[in-house]
matplotlib code that plots the C-alpha trace (Angstrom):
import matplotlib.pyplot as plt

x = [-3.2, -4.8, -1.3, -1.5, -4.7, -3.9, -1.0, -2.6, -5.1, -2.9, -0.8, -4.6, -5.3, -2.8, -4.2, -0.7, 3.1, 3.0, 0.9, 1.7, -0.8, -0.3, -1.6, -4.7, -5.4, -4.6, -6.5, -10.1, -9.3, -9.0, -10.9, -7.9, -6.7, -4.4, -1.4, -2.2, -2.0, 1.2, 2.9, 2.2, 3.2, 6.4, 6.9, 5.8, 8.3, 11.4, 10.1, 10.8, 6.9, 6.3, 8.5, 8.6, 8.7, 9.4, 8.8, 4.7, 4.2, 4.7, 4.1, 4.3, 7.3, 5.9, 3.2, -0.6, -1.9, -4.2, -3.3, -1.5, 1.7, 0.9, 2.3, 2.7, 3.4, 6.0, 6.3, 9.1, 9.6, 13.1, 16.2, 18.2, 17.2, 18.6, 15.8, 13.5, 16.5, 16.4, 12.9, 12.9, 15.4, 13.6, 10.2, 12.3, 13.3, 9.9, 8.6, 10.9, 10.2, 6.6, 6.7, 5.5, 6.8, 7.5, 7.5, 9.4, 9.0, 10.7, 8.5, 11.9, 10.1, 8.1, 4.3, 4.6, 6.2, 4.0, 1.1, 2.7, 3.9, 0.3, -0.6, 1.8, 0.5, -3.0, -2.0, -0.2, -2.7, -0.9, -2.5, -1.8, 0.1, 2.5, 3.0, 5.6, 5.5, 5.5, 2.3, -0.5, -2.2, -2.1, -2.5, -6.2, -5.5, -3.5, -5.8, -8.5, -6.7, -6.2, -10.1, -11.4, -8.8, -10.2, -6.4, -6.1, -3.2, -1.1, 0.5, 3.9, 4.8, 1.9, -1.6, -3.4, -7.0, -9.0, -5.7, -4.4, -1.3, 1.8, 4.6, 5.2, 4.0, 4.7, 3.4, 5.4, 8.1, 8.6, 8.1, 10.7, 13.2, 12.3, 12.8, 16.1, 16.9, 15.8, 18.0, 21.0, 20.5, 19.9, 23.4, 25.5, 23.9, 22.9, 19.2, 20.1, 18.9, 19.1, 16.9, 14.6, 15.1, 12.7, 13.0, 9.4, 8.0, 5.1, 4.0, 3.6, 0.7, 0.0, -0.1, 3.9, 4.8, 3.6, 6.8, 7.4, 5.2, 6.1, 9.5, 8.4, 6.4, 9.0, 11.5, 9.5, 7.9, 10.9, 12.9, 8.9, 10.5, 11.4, 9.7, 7.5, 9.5, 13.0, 11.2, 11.7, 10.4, 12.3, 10.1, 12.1, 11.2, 12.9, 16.3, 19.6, 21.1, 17.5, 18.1, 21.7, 20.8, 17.5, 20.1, 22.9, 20.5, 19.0, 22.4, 23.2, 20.6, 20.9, 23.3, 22.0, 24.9, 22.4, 20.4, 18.3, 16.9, 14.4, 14.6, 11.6, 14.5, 17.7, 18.7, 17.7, 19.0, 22.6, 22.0, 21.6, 25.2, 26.8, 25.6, 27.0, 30.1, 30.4, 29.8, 32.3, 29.4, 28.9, 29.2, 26.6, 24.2, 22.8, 20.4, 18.5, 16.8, 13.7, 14.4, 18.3, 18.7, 22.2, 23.1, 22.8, 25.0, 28.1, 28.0, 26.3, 30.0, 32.0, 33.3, 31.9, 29.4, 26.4, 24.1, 23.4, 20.6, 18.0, 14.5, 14.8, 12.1, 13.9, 13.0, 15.0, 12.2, 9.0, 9.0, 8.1, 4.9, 3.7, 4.0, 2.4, -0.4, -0.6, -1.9, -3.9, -5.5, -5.6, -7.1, -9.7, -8.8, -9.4, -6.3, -6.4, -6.5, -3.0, -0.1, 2.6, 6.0, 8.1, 10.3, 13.3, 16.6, 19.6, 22.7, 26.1, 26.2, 23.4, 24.1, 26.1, 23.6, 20.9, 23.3, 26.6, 27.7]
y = [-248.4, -251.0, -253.4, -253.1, -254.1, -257.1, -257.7, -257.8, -260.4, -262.7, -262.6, -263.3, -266.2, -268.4, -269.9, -270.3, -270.7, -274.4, -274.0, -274.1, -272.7, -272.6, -270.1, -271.7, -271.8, -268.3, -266.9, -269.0, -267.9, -264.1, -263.9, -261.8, -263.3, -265.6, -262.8, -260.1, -263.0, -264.4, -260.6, -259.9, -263.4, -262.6, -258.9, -260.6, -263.2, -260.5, -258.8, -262.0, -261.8, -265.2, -268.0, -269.4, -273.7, -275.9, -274.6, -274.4, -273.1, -270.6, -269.9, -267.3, -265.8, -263.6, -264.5, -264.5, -260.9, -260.6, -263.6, -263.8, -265.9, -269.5, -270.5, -274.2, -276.0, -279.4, -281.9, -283.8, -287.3, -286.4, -284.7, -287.8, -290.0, -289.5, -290.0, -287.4, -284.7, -285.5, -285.2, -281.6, -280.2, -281.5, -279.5, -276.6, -276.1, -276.7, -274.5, -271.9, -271.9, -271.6, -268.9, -270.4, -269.9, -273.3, -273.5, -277.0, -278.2, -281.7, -284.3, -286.0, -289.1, -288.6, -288.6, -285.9, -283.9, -284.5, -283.6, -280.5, -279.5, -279.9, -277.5, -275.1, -275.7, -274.9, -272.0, -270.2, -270.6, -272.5, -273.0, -276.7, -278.9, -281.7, -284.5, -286.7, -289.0, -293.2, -293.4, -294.6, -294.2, -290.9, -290.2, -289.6, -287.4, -285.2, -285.4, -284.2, -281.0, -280.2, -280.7, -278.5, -275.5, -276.2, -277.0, -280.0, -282.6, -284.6, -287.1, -288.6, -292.3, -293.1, -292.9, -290.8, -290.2, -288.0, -286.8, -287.2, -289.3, -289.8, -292.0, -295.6, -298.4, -300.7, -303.8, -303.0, -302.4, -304.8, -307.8, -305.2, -306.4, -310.0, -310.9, -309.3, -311.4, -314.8, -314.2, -313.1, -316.2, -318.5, -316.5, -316.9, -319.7, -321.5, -320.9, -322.7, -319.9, -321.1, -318.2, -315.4, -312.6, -309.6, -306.2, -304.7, -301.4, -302.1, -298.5, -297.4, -300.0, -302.2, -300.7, -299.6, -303.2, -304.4, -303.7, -306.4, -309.0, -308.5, -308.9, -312.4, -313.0, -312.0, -314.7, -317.3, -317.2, -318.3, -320.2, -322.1, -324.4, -322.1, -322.9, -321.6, -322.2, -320.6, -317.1, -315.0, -311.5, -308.9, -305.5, -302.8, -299.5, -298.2, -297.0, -298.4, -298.6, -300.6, -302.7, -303.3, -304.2, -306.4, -308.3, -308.9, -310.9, -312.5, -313.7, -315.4, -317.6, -318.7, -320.5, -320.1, -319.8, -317.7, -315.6, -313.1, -309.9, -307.5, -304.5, -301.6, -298.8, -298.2, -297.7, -300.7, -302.6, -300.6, -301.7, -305.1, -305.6, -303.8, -306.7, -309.3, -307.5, -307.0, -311.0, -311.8, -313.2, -310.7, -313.7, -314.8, -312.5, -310.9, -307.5, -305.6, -302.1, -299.7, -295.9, -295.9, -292.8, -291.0, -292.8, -296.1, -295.0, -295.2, -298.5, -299.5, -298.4, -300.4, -303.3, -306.7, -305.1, -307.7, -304.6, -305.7, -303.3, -300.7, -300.5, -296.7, -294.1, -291.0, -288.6, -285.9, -285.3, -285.6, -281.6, -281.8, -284.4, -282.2, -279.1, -279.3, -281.7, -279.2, -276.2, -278.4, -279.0, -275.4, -274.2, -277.2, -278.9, -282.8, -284.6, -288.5, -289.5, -291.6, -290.8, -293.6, -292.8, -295.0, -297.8, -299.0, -301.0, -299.5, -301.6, -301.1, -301.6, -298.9, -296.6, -294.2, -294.3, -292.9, -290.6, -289.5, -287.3]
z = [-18.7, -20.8, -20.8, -17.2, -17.1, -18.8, -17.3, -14.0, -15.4, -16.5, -13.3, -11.8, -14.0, -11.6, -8.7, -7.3, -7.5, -8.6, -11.3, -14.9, -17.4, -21.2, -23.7, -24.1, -20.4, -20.4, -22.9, -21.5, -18.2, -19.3, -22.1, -24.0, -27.5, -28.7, -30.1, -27.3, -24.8, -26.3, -26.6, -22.7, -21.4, -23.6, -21.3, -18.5, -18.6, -19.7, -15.9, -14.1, -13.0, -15.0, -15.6, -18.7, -17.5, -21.3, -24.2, -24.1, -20.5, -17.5, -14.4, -11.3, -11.0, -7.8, -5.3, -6.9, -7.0, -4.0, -1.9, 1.7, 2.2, 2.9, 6.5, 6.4, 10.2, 9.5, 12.3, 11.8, 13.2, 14.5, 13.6, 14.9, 12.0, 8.5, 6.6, 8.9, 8.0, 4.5, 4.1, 6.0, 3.5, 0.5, 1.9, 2.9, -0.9, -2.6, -0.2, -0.8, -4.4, -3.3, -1.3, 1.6, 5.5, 7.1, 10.7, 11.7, 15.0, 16.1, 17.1, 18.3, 17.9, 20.8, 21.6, 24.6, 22.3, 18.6, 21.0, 22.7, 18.4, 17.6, 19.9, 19.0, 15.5, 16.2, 18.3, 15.3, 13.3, 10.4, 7.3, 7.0, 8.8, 7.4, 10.1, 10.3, 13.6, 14.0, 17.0, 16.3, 19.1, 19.3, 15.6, 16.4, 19.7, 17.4, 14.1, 16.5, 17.1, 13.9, 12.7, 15.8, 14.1, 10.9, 9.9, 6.7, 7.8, 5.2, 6.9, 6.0, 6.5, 9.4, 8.0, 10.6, 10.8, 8.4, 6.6, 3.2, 3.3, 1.5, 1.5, 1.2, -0.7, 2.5, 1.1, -2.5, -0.6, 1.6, -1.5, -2.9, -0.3, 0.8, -2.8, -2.9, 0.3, -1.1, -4.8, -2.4, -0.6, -3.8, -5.2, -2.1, 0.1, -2.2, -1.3, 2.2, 4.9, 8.5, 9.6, 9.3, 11.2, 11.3, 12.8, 13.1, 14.6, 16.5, 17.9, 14.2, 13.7, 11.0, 7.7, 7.8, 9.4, 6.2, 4.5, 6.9, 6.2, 2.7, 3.3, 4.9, 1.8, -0.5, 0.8, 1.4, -2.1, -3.1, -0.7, 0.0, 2.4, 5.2, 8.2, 10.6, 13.3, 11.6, 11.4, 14.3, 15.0, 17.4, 18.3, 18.2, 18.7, 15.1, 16.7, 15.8, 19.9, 20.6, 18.4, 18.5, 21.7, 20.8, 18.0, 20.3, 23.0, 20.4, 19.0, 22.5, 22.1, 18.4, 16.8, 13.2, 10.6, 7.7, 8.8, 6.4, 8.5, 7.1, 9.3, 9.2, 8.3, 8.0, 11.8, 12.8, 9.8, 11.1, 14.5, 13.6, 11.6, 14.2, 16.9, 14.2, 14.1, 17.9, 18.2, 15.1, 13.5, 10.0, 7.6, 9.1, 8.1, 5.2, 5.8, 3.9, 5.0, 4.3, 3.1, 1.8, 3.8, 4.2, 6.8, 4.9, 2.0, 3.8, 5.1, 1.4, 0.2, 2.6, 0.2, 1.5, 4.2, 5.2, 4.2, 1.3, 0.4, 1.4, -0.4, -2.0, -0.4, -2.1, 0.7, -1.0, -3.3, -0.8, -1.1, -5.1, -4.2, -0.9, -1.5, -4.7, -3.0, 0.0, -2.5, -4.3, -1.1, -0.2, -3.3, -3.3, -6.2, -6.3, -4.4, -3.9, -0.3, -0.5, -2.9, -2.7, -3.5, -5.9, -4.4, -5.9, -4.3, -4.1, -3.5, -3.2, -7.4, -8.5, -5.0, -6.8, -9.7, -7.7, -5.2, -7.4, -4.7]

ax = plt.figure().add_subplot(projection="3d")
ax.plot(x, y, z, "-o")
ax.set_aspect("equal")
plt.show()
């Protein structure tokens, strides 16, 4: 009866299934010593109700003694976008391994339809909601929802109001890929760049159209003679037919020869090359994209494609940053207010170095 007891003390030393304790932490939080500790974290562990992580600690190999499942609501921006899928599967396995339900409703890139999930949300009673959707303007309508329910929000990408965020470094990024524009053009242009061409997002407001005014900032840092007037701007609204569509008007009217284009993400920077191919005009361009999401890989192994690059968001690990961040959250433990993901540019030479498969 006594090993049970203890047993059942260590199991109830773990505030969840993300967190790792080692001996030490054990025997303060449970008051047992040092070689008892060590014998029942050895039986626990043989019962696959601990699991041993390194060499020096463990955790829950079972849902903490005494606690409901976590039910977790995800809003995802859309299923059509590569990125939004990749994101969803990378939360569905850290959730898994946390034991918590996910309840995934598609925001399908929509505000009728974010504000109708939020509702839905609220009216299962979810524990915490992830968010994932580009509006700003209704980033407070829906925030507002979630305070009156008493439900915390992280949101993805899109700062929203009141909620912890996580995703890009959009300035970082976007210097990321302007200065890989610029060297591109200094390699094979010469440095001689007729224009500028950038692909912006206005409906998600201004802090993730700063991966655009970095990407200005990061070519024109070094190619310091481009001018004002050789930098033009389209508004898209972040899908790849828009803005095949935006590109291919555009290229009626210009008869630039180089033209550098920093797109938002990686559908518009798609849409974009296929209006240079569609007006024969793909040497004529140079593009580089934000998130080198699945649907960017392919074209980044087409030998001598004018996508010369995507700015790296890794969304197949957002699951090991939330899920952790979302029990932190839960349990009240100290969480910063932003967490920025790290941003790296993959190109046709390093793709396969980041994604073998």
């Amino acid at each position: 009866m006594k090993s049970l007891l203890r047993a059942c003390n260590i199991l109830k030393a773990f505030g969840d299934q993300s967190e790792c304790l080692r001996l030490t932490d054990i025997v303060a939080r449970t008051g047992l010593n040092k070689t008892t500790a060590l014998r029942m974290l050895s039986t626990l562990v043989a019962c696959e109700l601990l699991i041993r992580v390194g060499e020096t600690k463990y955790k829950l190999g079972i849902r903490p003694l005494g606690k409901r499942r976590y039910r977790f609501g995800y809003g995802m921006q859309s299923a059509e976008f590569g990125f939004s899928r990749a994101v969803t599967q990378s939360l569905l396995r850290s959730a898994a391994a946390a034991d918590i339900d996910l309840l995934i409703l598609d925001n399908e890139d929509s505000s009728s339809v974010a504000l109708r999930n939020a509702d839905t949300f609220v009216r299962e009673r979810v524990d915490l909601v992830i968010e994932s959707q580009t509006d700003t303007r209704i980033a407070g309508q829906i925030c507002s929802r979630f305070r009156g329910a008493a439900i915390p929000v992280i949101a993805l990408e899109i700062p929203h109001p009141q909620a912890i965020f996580y995703g890009a470094n959009n300035s970082q990024a976007g210097l990321i890929a302007g200065r890989f524009l610029a060297r591109w053009a200094e390699a094979h242009w010469q440095g001689q760049v007729d224009e500028l061409l950038l692909l912006e997002l206005p409906k998600a407001g201004q802090v993730p159209n700063t991966r655009i005014l970095g990407g200005m900032l990061g070519v024109i840092e070094r190619l310091v003679w481009l001018s004002e007037r050789q930098i033009k701007i389209l508004r898209t609204s972040g899908h790849y037919e828009n803005t095949m569509a935006l590109t291919r008007a555009h290229l009626r009217r210009s008869r630039a020869e180089k033209i550098l284009v920093a797109a938002i993400n990686d559908p518009c920077a798609l849409g974009a090359l296929q209006a240079f191919r569609d007006a024969g005009r793909e040497e004529h361009c140079a593009i580089v994209g934000h998130n080198a999401s699945p649907e960017a890989h392919a074209e980044l192994s087409t030998k001598g494609s004018r996508l010369i690059g995507s700015v790296g968001y890794f969304p197949e690990r957002y699951g090991e940053g939330v899920i952790p961040l979302a029990l932190d959250l839960l349990a009240g433990r100290p969480v910063p207010p932003a967490t920025f993901v790290r941003h790296e540019m993959v190109t046709p030479s390093n793709l396969r170095t980041f994604y073998p498969a």
